[in-house]
N, C-alpha and C positions, 0 to 999 in steps of 0.2 A: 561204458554202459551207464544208463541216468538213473537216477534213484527212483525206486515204486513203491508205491503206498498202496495200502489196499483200499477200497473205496469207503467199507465203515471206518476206518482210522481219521480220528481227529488231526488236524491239522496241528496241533499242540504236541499229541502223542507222537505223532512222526518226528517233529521238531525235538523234543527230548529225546525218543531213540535216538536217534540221528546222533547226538551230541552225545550220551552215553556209548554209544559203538566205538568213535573215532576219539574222545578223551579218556572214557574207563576201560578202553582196551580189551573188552569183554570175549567181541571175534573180531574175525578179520573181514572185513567187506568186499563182497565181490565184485571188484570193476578196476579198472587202472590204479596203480599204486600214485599214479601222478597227481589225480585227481582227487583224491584225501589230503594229500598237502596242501594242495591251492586251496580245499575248502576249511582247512584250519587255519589258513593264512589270511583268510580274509574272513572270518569270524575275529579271528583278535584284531585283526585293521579295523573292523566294521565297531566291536568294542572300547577301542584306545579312541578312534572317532570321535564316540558319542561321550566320552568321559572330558572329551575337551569341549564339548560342547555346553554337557552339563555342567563344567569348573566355571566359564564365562556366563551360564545363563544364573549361579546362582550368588554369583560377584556381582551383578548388577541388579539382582533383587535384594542384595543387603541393605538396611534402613540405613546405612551411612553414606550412599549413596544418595546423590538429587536425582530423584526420578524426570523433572525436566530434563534434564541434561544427558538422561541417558540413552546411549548411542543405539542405533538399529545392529543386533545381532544378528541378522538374517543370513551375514555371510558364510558362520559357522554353521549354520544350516545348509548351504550351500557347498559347501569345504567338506563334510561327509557325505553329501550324496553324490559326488562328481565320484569321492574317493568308494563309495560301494559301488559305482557305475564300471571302475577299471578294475577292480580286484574279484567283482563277485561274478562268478558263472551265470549267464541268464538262466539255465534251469532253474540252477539254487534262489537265485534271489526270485524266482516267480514263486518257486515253492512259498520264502520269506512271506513275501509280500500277501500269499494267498491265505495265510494263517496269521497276519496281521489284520484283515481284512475282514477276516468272520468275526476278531477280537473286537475290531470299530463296530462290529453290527449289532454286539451286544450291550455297548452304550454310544449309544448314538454322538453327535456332536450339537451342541445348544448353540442357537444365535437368540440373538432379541426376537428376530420377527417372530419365531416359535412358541415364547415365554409369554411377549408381553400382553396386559392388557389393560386397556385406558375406559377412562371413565365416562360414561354418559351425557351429556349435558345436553335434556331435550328443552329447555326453557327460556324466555328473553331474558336479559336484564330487567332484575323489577324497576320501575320507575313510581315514583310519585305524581300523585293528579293534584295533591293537596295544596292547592297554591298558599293558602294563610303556612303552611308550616314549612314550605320552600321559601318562604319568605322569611321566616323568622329565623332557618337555620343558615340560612345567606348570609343572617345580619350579625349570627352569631361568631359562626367563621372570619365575617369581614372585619367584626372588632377586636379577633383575637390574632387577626394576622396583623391588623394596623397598631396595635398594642406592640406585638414583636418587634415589628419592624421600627420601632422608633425606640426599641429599649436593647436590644438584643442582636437586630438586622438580620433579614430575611435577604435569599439569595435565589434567582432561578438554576436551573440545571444546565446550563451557558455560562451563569457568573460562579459557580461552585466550582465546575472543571477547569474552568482559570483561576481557580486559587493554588498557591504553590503548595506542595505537596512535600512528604521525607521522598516516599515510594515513586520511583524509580519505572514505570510497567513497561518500558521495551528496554532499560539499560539491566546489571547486576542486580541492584537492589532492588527486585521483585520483591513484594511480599508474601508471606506463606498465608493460605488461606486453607482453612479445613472446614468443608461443609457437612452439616449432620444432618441427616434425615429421618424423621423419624415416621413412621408407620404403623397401622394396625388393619385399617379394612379399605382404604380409600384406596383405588386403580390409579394411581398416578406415577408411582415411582419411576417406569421406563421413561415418561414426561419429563420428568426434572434430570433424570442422568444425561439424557439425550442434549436436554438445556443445559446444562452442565460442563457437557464436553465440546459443546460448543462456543463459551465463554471467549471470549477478547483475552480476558488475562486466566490462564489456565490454572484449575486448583489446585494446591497440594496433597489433600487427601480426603475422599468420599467416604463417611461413616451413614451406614446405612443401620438404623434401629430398629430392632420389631423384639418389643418386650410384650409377653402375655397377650402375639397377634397370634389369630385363627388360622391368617393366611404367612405363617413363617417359611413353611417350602417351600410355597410360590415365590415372596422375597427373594429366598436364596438363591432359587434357579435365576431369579432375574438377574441377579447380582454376578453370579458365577456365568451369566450368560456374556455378560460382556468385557468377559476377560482381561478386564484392566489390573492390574497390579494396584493401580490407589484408589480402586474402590476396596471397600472392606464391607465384607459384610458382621453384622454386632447382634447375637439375639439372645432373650433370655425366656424363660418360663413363667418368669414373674414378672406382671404390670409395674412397672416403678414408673407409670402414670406419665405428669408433663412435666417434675422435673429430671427423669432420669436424664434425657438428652444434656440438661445441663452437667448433672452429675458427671456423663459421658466427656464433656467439654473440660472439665477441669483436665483429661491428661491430657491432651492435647501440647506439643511441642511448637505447634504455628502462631505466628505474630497475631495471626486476626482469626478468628470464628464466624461461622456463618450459620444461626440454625433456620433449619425450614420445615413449616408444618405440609403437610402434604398438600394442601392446597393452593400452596404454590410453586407454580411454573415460572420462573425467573429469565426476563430476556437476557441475549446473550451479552448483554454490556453491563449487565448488574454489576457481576465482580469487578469490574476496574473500575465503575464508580463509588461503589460501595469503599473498594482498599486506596481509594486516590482521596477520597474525603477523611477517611480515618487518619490520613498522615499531613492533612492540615491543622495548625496553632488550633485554627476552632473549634475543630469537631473532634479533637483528636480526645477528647477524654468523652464519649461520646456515646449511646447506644442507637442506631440508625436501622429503621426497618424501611417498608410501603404502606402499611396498615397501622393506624393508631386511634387514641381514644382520647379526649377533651372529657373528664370529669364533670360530673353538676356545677353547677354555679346556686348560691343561697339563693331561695326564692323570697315573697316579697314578709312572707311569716316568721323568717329569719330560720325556716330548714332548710332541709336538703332533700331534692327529692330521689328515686329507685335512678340510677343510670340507665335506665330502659322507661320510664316512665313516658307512655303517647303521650302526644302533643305537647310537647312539655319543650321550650326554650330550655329552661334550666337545665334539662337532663345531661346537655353536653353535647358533647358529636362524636360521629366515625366517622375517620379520615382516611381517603378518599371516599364517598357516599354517593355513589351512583344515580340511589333512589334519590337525591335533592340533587342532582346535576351538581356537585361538588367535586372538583378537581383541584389536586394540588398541584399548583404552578408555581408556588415558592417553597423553601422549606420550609416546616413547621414545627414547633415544637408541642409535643403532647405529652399527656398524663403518664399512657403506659403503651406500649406497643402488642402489635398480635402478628400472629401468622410466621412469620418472619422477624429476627435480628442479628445484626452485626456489628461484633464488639470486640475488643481485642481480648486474647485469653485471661488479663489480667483479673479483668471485670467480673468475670465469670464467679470469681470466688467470693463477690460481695455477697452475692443470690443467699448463698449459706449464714450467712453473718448471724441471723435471727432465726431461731426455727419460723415456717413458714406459717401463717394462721391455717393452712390445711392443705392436704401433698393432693388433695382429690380437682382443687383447677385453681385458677387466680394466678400460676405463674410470670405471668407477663406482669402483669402489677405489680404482684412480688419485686420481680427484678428491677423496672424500673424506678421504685420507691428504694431501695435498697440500696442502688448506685449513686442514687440523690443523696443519701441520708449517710451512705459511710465515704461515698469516691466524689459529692460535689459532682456529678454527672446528669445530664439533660439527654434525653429520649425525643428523638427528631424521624418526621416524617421524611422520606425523600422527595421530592418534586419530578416528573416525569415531560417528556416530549410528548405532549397527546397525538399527535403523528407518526412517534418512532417507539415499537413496542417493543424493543431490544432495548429501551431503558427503564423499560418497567420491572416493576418488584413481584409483580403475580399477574403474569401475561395474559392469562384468561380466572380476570375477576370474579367469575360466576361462580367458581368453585371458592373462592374467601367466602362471598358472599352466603354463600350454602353453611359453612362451616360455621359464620356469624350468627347464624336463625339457630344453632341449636342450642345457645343460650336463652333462649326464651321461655324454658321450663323455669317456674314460680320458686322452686328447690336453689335452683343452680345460682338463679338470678340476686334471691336472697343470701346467701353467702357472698358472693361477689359485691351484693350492697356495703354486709357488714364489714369484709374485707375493706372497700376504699374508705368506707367512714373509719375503720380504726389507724387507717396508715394516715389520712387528714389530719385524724386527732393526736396522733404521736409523731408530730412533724414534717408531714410531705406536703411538700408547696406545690401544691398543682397549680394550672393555669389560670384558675379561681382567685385561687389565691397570690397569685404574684401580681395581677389585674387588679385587683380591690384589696390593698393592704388594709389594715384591720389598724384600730388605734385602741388600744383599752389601758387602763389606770391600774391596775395590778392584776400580776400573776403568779398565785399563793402555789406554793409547792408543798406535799408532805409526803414522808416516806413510809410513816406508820399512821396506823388510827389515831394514838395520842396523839401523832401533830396535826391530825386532822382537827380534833376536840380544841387544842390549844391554839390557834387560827381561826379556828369559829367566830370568835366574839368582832374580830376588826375583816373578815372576810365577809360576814352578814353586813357591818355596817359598810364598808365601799360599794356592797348591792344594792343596798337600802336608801343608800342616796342619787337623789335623783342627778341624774347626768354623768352618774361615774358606770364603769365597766372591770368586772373582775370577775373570774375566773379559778378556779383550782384543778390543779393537776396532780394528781393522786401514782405511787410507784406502781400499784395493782400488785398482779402476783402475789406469792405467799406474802410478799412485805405489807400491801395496804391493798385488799380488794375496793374495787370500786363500789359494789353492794354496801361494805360496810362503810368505808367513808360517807357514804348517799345518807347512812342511818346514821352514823354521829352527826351530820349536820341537818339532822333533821328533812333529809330530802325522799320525795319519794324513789324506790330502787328502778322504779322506769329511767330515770335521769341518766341512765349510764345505759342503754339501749337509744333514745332518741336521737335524732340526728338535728343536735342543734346545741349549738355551744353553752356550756355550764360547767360540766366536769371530765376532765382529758384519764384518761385508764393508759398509762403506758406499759402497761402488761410484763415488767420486768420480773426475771426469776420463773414466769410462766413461757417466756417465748424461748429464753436461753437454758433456763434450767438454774438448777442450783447449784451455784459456785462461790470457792472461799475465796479467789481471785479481788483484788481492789477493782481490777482492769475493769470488770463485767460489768459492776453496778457505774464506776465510771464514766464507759462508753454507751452503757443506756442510756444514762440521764442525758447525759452530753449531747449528745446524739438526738436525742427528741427534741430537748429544752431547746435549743438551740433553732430547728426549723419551726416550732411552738414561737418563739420572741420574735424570729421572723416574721409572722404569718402575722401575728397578734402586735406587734411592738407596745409591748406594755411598756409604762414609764418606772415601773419597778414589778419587781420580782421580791416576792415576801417568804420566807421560811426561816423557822426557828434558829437560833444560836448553836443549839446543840445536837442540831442534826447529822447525821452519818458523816464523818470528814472527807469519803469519796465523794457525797454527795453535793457538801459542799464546795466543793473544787471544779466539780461537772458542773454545777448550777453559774461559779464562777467565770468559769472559760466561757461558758454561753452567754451571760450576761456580755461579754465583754465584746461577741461577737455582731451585735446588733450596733450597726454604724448611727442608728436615728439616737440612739441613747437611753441604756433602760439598765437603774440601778440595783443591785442586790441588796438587798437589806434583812439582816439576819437580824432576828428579835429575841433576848432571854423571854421564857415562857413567862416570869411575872409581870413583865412591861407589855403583854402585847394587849390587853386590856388599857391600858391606861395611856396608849394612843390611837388612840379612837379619830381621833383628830387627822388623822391621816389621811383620811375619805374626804376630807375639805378643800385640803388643797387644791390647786392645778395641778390637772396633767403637766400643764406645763413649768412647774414647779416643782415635783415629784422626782424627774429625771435625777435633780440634784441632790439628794438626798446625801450621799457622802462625801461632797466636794469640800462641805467646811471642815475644818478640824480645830477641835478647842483645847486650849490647855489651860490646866490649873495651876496657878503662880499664888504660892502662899506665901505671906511675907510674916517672917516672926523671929524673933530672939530670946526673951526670958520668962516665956507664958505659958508655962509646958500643962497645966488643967484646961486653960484657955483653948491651948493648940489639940491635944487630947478631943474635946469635946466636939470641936469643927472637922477631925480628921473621921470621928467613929460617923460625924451627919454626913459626911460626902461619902463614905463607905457603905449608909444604909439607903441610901438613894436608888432611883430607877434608873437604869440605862439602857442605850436601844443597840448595843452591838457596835459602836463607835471607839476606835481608839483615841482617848484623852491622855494627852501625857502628862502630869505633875512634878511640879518645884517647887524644892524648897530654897526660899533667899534669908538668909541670915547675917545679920548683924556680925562686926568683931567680936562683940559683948555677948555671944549668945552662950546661955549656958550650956553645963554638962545634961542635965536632963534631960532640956531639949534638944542638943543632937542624937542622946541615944533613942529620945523616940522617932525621932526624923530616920534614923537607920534603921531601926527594926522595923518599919512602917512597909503593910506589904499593901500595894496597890495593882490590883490585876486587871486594869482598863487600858494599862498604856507605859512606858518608859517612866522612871523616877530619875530626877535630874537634885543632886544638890548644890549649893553656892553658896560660900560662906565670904564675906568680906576680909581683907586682911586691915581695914581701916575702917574705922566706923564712918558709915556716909551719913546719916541721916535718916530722917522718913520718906524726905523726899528723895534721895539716890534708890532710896530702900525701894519702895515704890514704880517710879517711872525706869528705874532697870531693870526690874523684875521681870520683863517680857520683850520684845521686839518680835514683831510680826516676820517669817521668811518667805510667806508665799502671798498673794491678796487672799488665799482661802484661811490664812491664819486668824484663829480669834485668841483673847487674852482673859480668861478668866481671873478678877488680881483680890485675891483675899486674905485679910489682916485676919492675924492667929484669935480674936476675939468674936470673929463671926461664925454663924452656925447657919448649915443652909436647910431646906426643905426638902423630903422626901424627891418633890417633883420637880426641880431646881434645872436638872439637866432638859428633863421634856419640853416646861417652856424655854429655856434658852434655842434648840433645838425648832421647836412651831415657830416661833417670831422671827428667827432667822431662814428659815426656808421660805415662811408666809411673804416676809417683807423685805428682804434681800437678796433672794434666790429665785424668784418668781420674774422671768424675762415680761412680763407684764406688767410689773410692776416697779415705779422707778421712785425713791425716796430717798436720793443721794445727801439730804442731811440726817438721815439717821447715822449716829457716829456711836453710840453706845445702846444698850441692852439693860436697864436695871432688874434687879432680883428683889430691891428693895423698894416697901412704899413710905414716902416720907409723911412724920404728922403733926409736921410746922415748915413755918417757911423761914425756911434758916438764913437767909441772905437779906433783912428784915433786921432793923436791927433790935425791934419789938418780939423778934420770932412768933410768932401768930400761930396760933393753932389751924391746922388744914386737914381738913376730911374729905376726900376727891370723890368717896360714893356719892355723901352728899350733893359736892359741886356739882359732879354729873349725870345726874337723879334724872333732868330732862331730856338725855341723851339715852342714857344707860348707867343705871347706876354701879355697875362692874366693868367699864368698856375700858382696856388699854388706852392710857393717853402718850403726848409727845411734847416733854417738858426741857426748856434749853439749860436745866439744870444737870452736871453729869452725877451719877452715885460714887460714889465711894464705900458703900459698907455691902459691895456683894454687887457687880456689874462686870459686864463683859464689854469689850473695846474691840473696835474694828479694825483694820491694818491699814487703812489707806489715812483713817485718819488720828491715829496712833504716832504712825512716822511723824504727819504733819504737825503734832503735838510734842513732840522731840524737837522740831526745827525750832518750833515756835518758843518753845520756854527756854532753848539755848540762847533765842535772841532776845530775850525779857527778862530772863531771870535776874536779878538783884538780891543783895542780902539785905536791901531797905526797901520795906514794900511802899513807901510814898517817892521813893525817885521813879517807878514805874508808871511808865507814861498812859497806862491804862487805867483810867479811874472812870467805871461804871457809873451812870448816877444812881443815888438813894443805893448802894450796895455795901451791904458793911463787908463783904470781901474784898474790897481796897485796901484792909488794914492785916489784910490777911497777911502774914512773914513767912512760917516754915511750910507753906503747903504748894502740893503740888495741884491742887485740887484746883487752887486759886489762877494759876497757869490755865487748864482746862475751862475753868468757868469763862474766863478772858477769850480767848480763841473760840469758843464757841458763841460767846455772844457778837463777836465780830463778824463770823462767817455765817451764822446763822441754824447753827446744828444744833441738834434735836437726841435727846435718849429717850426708847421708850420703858414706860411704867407701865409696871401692874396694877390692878384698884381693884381690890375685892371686900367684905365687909370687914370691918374693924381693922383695916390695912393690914391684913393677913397677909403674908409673903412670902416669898423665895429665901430670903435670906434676914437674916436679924443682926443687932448691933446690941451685946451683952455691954456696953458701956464701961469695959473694967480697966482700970488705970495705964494708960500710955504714955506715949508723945507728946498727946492733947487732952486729951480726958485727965484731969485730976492733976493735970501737970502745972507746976509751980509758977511758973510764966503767965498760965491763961488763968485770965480774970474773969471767963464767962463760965457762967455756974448751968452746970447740964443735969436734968432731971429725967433720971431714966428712963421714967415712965413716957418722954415725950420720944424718944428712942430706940427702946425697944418693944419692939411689936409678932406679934404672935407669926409661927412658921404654920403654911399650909400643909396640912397633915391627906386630907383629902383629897381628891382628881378635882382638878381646876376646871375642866372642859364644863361642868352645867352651870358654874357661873358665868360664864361668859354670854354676849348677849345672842342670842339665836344658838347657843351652842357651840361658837365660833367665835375665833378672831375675827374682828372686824374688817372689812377691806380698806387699806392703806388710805385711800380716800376720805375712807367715815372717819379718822383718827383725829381726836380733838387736841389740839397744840397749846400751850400755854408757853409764857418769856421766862426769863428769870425769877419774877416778883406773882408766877402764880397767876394769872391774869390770861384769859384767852386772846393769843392773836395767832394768825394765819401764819403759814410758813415765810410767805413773801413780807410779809410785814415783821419778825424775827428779820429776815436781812436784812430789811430796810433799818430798824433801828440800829443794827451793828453799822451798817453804812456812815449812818448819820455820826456816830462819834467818832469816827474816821480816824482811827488810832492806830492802825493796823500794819505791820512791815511793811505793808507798799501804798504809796498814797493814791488814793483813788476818787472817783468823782461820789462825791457825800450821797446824792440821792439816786444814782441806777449802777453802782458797782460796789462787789466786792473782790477781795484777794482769792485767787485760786491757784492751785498749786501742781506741781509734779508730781505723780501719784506713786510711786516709786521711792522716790529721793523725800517725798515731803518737803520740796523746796519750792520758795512761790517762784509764781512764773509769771504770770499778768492780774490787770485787772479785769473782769469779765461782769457783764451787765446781767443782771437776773429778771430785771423787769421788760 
C-alpha cells in the first residue's frame, strides 16, 4: 500500500513523519513489512551518496588547489542519481522530489540574464572642431613620442608581443593574475565579468569591491549570479574611497594584479598582453595601463599651468584622446595612469610608502610618483590594434571618457593641481621633465630654520648674480615648514604655493609621521633629493657641516647618484659668509669643488714659540668642510719641546702624519721631502715653523684653484704654484729693489692677482704635476758647488745660491716657463707672513746678506679679501698680468721663449720654438715640444 498524506500537509511535514515513524520507532506503519526496509535502505544509499559527493566537491574548493586545473566533477553527480534511480521506489522518490520542488520555489535559482544590468550610452564620441588646438596637441604628442623613441624606444603591439617573455601563456608557467573591481553606482559589472571570462589567458581570482556602494545587494546578486568559485565577492560599509582596492591588492597571493575602474571593459586579449609584457627585461619592473596623463610642461613665464587648463599646449595630454583624434600606436610612457593598472603584487606596496596627500582622489598619481621615486619604475601607456578591439584596455571608451569630465569641478581640479606640483617638487620626473633637463649652479638644502638663516647670505648672492640659478629645498614638516623658511629669507609665504621653482617643501615628518627611526628621515631626503639633482643638475648641492648625519648621508648618496656631476659641499656655519665667491664661478667649474685635496707639510725642529704661533694661526682659520691632512717633518736635532708639542697637537680637518729624520738632511732634504704628490688632485701646502698664515689662507688657496685649475675652460698649464705671500723687494736683484705691485698695477687694477716666474717660499702651495717634475729635475742638477751648475740665469744673483732648494725651483721654472700666482692687496697684506727669526739662512753664520725685517715681514689679512678684488672677483685667467724673474712684465709665451733662449735645459732643444716637456706622472722628460 503507498504512502498518503493529507492534502493540508507540508510536504516537509510528511517527509519528517515519515522518517520519525520508521527510525524513532514511535508505531508500526501500515503496509508491507518489505517495503520499510527498501525505504531505509535507500535513505542511507541516497545519504552515504551525497557525502561522497560533498567530500570531492569540497577537496576541490580548497585554496590549495589550482582552480585552472580543476577537474569537471559532474560525474559524482551522475554516480548518485543513477544510484537513487535503482534503490529508490518511484512513489518515494516522486514524494522526494515533490518537496524538493516547493523548497526550489521558495528561492528561486539566479542566472545573469535575471540580475544584470548595463549602462547607458546614448551619446557620440565627443570630438573636436578645434583645429589650432588638434594641432598643437599632435605636435605635442609627436615630440614626446620622438623624444622616447630615441632615448628609451618605443614599440608597436606587433613588436612588443615579440619580445621574449618569463610567462609561459599556453605551457606551465602561466602567470597568476588577480583582477579587482571595484564599484559603487556605475552598471557595468556583468560587462567586465563577462570580458573577463572570456580572456585568452584565464584569471586567477576576481575580487569584486563595493565599499560604502548604495547598490551592494545588487553586486552580490550579481556576483553570486555567476557561480564561479574565483569570483569573490568583498563589501564593506565604509568608503575607503580609491585607495581601498589597492589596500585590497596588497593580500593578494598572485604574481600580477590587474585593477579596474568600472569603466572599463577590457577586450578579451588584455590579459595575455598585459602578463606577456610584464615578464619582459623591459617592462618587467613596470606599471602598464590604456589610459594615461602627460603632466604640464613650464610655460613661457617659467609656471606651470592647472593640468586642465583650455587651450593651453602646456597643460599636457590624455592618452588615448579621442576628442584630438589621438591614438596610441606605440607605447608611451606617461606621468600617471587612470582607469585601469597592472603591476605585479610587489609594487603595490610602494602606493603606501608616503602617506598620501589626501585618501579623497589623486590615487593614480600617487602611485605612479611612488614607484618612480622608491622601485625606479615608469608607468606606460599600452598601444592597441585600431582594428582589433580584443586588444584594447577599455572596449568602449565612452564610458573612461564620461568618468574623465567628472574631474572638471574647480574643488577636485585644484587639489589634483596641488598634488602634481608637490610630487614635481619633491622629485618626480615627469615627462617634462626628463625632455628639458634643467641646469642650475646650486642646490641649498636645510633641515631647520636655522639652516635656513645660516645659508641665506651665499644662497641670496648665487640669485643675485646675473646668470647663476639656485634654488633651496627646505625638509617642511615639523622639522622646517616652508612658511617659515619663505619668512627667514625674507620671502613672501605665497612662494611656497606658486608653481614656479624657487623653494622645494619636501613635506617630511608631515607625509610619514613622526619617527625616532634614522631610516625615515633617510629615505625622505634620499629619495626626493635624488629625483630634485636629477630634474635640476645643479653643479653642487650646499648645506651646512653640522646638519643632521642622516641627512647628511641622504644628501650624499644623492649627490653621488647624478651621472652629469654635482658636488656636496658641506659649509661650517662661520665660513658660509665669507665665501661668497662661490656665485662667481663656473658652473662649469663648480662640479669640482672636492676633487682637490690639500695638505699641510710643516717643516721644523727647534722653534717650538715659532711653531706654537703658526700652529694656534692655521687652527683659527676658516674652512669650508674639506679634509686637510697635516705633517710634521722634523730634523735629527729636533728638540724635546717641540715634539711634545707636535704630539699633543689636536687637528680636526684631516689625519696627522709625523716624520722625524734619523740623520740630519738639511733644509733642502727637509723641504723638497716634506711632500710628494699621490694623486694629480694632490696639492702640497710646505711651511717653515716661522710662518704665520691668515685667517683667510685656506678660502683663497681654495678660489684660485678651483677658478684657474679646475675650470675645464680654462687652461693655464704654467701655473705650477699658489703663493699666500706678497713680496716687497725683488730679491733675485742683486740691489734687491723695493717692489709695490698695487702701485705697479694701479693701471690695471690696483689689487689684481698677478703671475710671477718667481716661486714663494714663505707660505705657497705646489702642484703635483709639477712637483714630481721638480724632483726629477734637481736630482739631475743638484751640486754641492752652485758655479759647477750649468744653469746660470743672466743678472740673477741666484746663481750663487748653495743650500737652497728654492734655487732648483727658480731654474726649472725659468726654463720651462712657469708661473705662481700672487696675491696684491694694499700694503702687501697677505695670506701668510715671514716672522724673519733665526735659521738655516736668516742670521745664519755663512750668509753675508744682511735682511731687514721690515722688507720681509708684511702684515696678514685679517678681513674678507673678496671687495678687494677688482669687480669683486678674481679676474679671468686671461686678464692675469705675468711678470719674469726680474719683475718686469712679459706674456706667457715670452717667459718660454727666454727659458728657451738659454737652452740649458736636460734636453737640448731648438733655442727659439721649443721647450722641455715632460711625463706627467714620472716627471721624467720626454721630448721637446714647440709652444709657438
Amino acid at each position: 500500500m503507498g504512502f498518503v498524506r493529507n492534502s493540508q500537509m507540508r510536504s516537509g511535514d510528511f517527509l519528517e513523519g515519515m522518517i520519525s515513524d520508521y527510525v524513532g520507532g514511535k508505531a508500526k506503519v501500515k503496509g508491507p513489512k518489505k517495503g520499510s526496509n527498501r525505504l531505509v535502505t535507500a535513505l542511507t544509499c541516497l545519504q552515504f551518496a551525497f557525502a561522497v559527493y560533498a567530500t570531492f566537491l569540497l577537496y576541490y574548493m580548497s585554496p590549495a588547489v589550482d582552480l585552472r586545473t580543476k577537474p569537471d566533477f559532474a560525474w559524482a553527480t551522475r554516480i548518485a542519481r543513477n544510484m537513487k534511480q535503482l534503490i529508490i521506489p518511484p512513489h518515494v522518490l516522486g514524494r522526494y522530489q515533490e518537496a524538493a520542488s516547493l523548497i526550489r520555489a521558495e528561492v528561486p535559482p539566479i542566472t545573469p540574464s535575471e540580475v544584470c544590468e548595463h549602462e547607458k550610452i546614448d551619446f557620440v564620441q565627443k570630438k573636436s572642431n578645434d583645429v589650432w588646438m588638434i594641432k598643437l596637441k599632435r605636435e605635442l604628442y609627436d615630440e614626446v613620442l620622438d623624444f622616447q623613441s630615441k632615448t628609451i624606444g618605443t614599440e608597436t603591439l606587433t613588436e612588443l608581443m615579440a619580445m621574449k617573455s618569463k610567462w609561459d601563456m599556453r605551457g606551465p608557467n602561466r602567470p597568476k593574475v588577480t583582477v579587482l573591481l571595484n564599484h559603487f553606482k556605475r552598471k557595468t559589472l556583468c560587462s567586465q565579468l563577462d570580458a573577463l571570462l572570456q580572456q585568452t589567458l584565464p584569471f586567477h581570482h576576481v575580487w569584486v569591491l563595493s565599499f560604502g556602494s548604495p547598490n551592494e545587494k545588487s553586486l552580490k546578486r550579481i556576483v553570486e549570479s555567476y557561480n564561479d568559485t574565483r569570483i569573490s565577492f568583498i563589501s564593506s560599509s565604509y568608503d575607503f574611497k580609491y585607495y581601498g582596492r589597492f589596500q585590497m591588492a596588497l593580500q593578494t597571493e598572485s604574481d600580477l594584479v590587474y585593477i579596474l575602474d568600472d569603466d572599463m571593459i577590457p577586450g578579451k586579449k588584455m590579459l595575455q598582453i598585459l602578463s606577456h609584457m610584464a615578464g619582459t627585461d623591459k617592462y618587467k619592473n613596470s606599471v602598464l595601463g590604456s589610459i594615461g596623463r602627460i603632466l604640464p610642461f613650464r610655460q613661457k613665464d617659467f609656471t606651470f599651468p592647472s593640468y586642465r587648463k583650455f587651450k593651453s599646449k602646456e597643460a599636457g595630454l590624455y592618452l588615448p584622446d579621442p576628442a584630438y583624434d589621438i591614438t596610441v600606436d606605440k607605447i608611451v610612457q606617461v606621468d600617471f595612469l587612470s582607469s585601469s593598472w597592472f603591476l605585479s603584487a610587489e609594487h603595490v606596496k610602494a602606493l603606501f610608502i608616503e602617506t598620501p596627500f589626501t585618501f579623497m582622489t589623486g590615487e593614480d598619481l600617487h602611485l605612479s610618483y611612488q614607484i618612480q621615486k622608491y622601485r625606479n619604475a615608469g608607468s606606460f601607456v599600452l598601444p592597441v590594434d585600431p582594428n582589433d578591439k580584443e586588444t584594447w584596455g577599455d572596449s568602449e571608451h565612452r564610458l573612461a571618457y564620461v568618468s574623465e569630465t567628472t574631474v572638471i569641478f574647480k574643488d577636485i581640479v585644484q587639489v589634483r593641481d596641488e598634488q602634481w606640483w608637490r610630487a614635481l617638487t619633491t622629485g618626480y620626473i615627469t615627462q617634462w621633465a626628463a625632455m628639458h633637463p634643467q641646469k642650475i649652479d646650486a642646490l641649498f638644502y636645510a633641515h631647520s630654520v636655522d639652516e635656513v638663516k645660516a645659508l641665506a647670505p651665499l644662497l641670496e648672492k648665487f640669485r643675485s648674480t646675473v646668470g647663476k640659478k639656485a634654488y633651496i629645498v627646505v625638509s617642511g614638516g615639523s622639522f622646517c615648514p616652508c612658511e617659515d623658511a619663505a619668512a627667514a629669507l625674507k620671502w613672501p609665504k605665497l612662494v611656497c604655493k606658486e608653481r614656479r621653482f624657487k623653494i622645494f617643501d619636501l613635506q617630511i615628518g608631515l607625509l610619514s609621521g613622526t619617527s625616532n627611526s634614522e631610516v625615515t628621515v633617510l629615505q625622505a631626503v634620499y629619495s626626493s633629493m635624488k629625483g630634485l639633482i636629477k630634474i635640476h643638475n645643479p653643479s653642487v648641492v650646499i648645506t651646512v657641516a653640522d646638519t643632521d648625519p642622516n641627512v647628511k648621508k641622504a644628501l650624499k648618496m644623492a649627490s653621488e647618484t647624478n651621472a652629469n656631476g654635482t658636488a656636496l659641499v658641506l659649509l661650517p656655519r662661520p665660513s658660509v659668509s665669507k665665501v661668497l665667491w662661490m656665485a662667481d664661478l663656473r658652473s662649469t667649474a663648480l662640479p669640482n669643488w672636492n676633487r682637490m685635496r690639500l695638505s699641510v707639510n710643516i717643516i721644523t725642529q727647534n722653534r717650538v714659540t715659532s711653531l706654537t704661533r703658526l700652529l694656534k694661526s692655521l687652527s683659527d682659520a676658516y674652512y669650508i668642510g674639506d679634509e686637510i691632512p697635516i705633517s710634521f717633518n722634523m730634523d735629527s736635532k729636533v728638540d724635546e719641546a717641540t715634539i711634545k708639542l707636535v704630539d699633543s697637537f689636536e687637528w680636526p680637518h684631516g689625519p696627522k702624519t709625523l716624520r722625524r729624520r734619523i740623520i740630519q738632511g738639511g733644509l733642502i732634504r727637509a723641504v723638497s721631502e716634506s711632500w710628494y704628490p699621490a694623486t694629480d688632485d694632490d696639492y702640497g701646502l710646505l711651511l717653515e715653523d716661522d710662518i704665520e698664515v691668515s685667517p683667510y689662507y685656506y678660502l683663497w688657496i681654495k678660489y684660485a684653484l678651483v677658478s684657474y685649475h679646475y675650470d675645464p675652460q680654462i687652461s693655464l698649464p704654467e701655473l705650477s704654484s699658489i703663493s699666500l705671500y706678497t713680496p716687497r723687494i725683488v730679491e733675485v736683484v742683486k740691489e734687491r729693489p723695493k717692489w709695490n705691485p698695487t702701485e705697479f698695477f694701479k693701471r690695471i687694477h690696483p689689487n689684481t692677482p698677478y703671475l710671477h716666474q718667481l716661486p714663494c717660499s714663505w707660505g705657497a702651495v705646489f702642484f703635483p704635476k709639477h712637483w714630481r717634475e721638480f724632483y726629477v729635475y734637481m736630482n739631475t742638477r743638484f751640486t754641492e758647488d752652485a758655479k759647477a751648475n750649468p744653469v746660470q740665469i743672466p743678472k740673477s744673483r741666484t746663481n750663487g745660491w748653495q743650500a737652497s732648494w728654492k734655487k732648483f725651483l727658480i731654474d726649472m721654472m725659468y726654463l720651462r716657463g712657469y708661473v705662481s700666482l700672487y696675491p696684491n692687496f694694499p700694503n702687501q697684506a697677505s695670506f701668510s707672513t715671514n716672522h724673519m727669526e733665526p735659521g738655516a739662512h736668516i742670521s745664519a753664520r755663512d750668509n753675508v746678506v744682511r735682511h731687514d725685517k721690515a722688507d720681509f715681514e708684511v702684515p696678514l689679512l685679517k678681513e674678507d679679501f673678496r671687495p678687494l678684488l677688482p669687480n669683486l672677483k678674481l679676474p679671468p685667467a686671461s686678464k692675469l698680468p705675468s711678470l719674469n724673474l726680474f719683475n718686469q712684465p712679459v706674456s706667457l709665451k715670452g717667459l718660454k721663449a727666454a727659458g728657451a733662449k738659454l737652452g740649458r735645459d736636460v734636453l737640448r732643444c731648438d733655442n727659439a720654438t721649443e721647450i722641455v716637456t715632460v711625463h706627467h706622472v714620472t716627471g721624467l722628460p720626454q721630448k721637446c715640444s714647440k709652444f709657438l
